[in-house]
C-alpha positions as CSV (number, residue, x, y, z in Angstrom):
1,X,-9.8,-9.3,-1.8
2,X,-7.9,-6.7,-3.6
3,X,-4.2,-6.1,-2.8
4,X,-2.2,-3.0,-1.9
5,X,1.0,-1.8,-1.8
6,X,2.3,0.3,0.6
7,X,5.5,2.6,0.8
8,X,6.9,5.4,2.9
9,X,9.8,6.8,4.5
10,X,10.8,7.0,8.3
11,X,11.1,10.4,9.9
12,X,14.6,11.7,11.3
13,X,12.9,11.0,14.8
14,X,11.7,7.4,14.4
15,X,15.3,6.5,12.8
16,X,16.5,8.0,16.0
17,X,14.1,6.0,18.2
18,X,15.0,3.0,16.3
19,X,18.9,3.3,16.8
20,X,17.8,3.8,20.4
21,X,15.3,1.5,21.0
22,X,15.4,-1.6,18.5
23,X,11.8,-2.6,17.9
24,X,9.9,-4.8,15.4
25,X,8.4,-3.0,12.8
26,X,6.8,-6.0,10.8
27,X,4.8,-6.7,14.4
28,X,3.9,-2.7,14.3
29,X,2.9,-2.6,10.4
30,X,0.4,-6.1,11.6
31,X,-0.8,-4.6,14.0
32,X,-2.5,-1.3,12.2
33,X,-3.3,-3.1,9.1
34,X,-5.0,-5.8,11.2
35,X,-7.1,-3.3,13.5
36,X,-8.3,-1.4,10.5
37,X,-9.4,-4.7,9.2
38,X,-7.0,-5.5,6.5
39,X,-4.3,-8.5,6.5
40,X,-1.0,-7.8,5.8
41,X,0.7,-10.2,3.7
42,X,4.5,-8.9,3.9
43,X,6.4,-6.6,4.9
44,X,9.9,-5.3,3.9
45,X,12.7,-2.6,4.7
46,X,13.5,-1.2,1.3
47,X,16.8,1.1,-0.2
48,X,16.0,3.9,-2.3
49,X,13.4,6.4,-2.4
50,X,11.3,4.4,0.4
51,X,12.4,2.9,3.8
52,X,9.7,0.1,3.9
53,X,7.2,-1.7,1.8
54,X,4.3,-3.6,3.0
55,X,1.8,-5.8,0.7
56,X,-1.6,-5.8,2.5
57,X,-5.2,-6.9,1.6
58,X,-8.4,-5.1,2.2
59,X,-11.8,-5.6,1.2
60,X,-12.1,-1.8,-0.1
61,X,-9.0,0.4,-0.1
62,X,-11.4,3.0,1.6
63,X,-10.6,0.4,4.7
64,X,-7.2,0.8,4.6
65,X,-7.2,4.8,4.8
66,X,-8.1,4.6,8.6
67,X,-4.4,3.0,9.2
68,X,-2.9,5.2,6.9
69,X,-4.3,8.0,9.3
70,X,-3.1,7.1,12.3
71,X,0.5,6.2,11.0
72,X,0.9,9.6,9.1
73,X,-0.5,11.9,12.2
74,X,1.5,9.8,14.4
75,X,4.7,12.0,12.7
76,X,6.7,8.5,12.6
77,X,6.2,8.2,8.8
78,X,6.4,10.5,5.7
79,X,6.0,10.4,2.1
80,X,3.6,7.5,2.2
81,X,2.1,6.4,-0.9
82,X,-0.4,3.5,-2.0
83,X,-0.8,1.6,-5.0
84,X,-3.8,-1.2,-5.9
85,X,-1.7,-4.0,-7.3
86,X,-3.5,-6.9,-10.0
87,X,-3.1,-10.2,-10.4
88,X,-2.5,-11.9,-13.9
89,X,-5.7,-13.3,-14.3
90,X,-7.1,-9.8,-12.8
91,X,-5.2,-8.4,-15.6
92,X,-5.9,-10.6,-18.1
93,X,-9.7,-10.1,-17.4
94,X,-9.8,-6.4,-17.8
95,X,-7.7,-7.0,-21.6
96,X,-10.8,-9.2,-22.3
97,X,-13.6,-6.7,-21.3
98,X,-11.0,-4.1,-23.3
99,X,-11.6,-6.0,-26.0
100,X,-15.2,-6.1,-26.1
101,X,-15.9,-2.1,-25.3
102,X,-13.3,-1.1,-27.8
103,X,-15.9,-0.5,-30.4
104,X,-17.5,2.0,-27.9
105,X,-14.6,4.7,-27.6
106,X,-14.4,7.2,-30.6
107,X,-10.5,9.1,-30.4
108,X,-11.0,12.7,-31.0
109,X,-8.8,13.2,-33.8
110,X,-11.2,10.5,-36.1
């Protein structure tokens, strides 16, 4: 099943709550991905331009939108963004078909 990434920031709020409240966020992240019928594989606080990470599989990423929904409306999250991430052989495959429809694409300045 194809793999996702996951990223976002923490709102002022839910930093506030946390400070306040200590809670799991892993058992939180689990929980959404797994009701929207994905299974998360990891998940990580992160430094930088995102608080937390999370690696999650879904059969379609049109699954994993639903839990994206309800975390963003809930006003906990911002700046949430989604990447589909490949394996090597994944990779490796679409060089190969690249290889074989090269022929097929003419560049406009030729």
């Amino acid at each position: 099943m194809p793999l996702f990434i996951i990223t976002g920031c923490y709102s002022a709020t839910s930093a506030k709550g946390m400070i306040d409240k200590p809670s799991d966020r892993e058992a939180a992240a689990r929980g959404i991905m797994e009701a929207a019928g994905g299974r998360m594989h990891s998940f990580y606080v992160t430094t930088g331009e995102t608080d937390w990470m999370v690696i999650a599989e879904f059969a379609d990423g049109a699954d994993l939108i639903p839990a994206l929904l309800v975390v963003g409306a809930s006003g906990a999250v911002s700046n949430v963004k989604t990447v589909r991430a490949y394996s090597g052989a994944e990779f490796k495959a679409a060089q190969e078909k690249a290889g074989k429809i090269a022929s097929s694409y003419k560049p406009p300045a030729k």
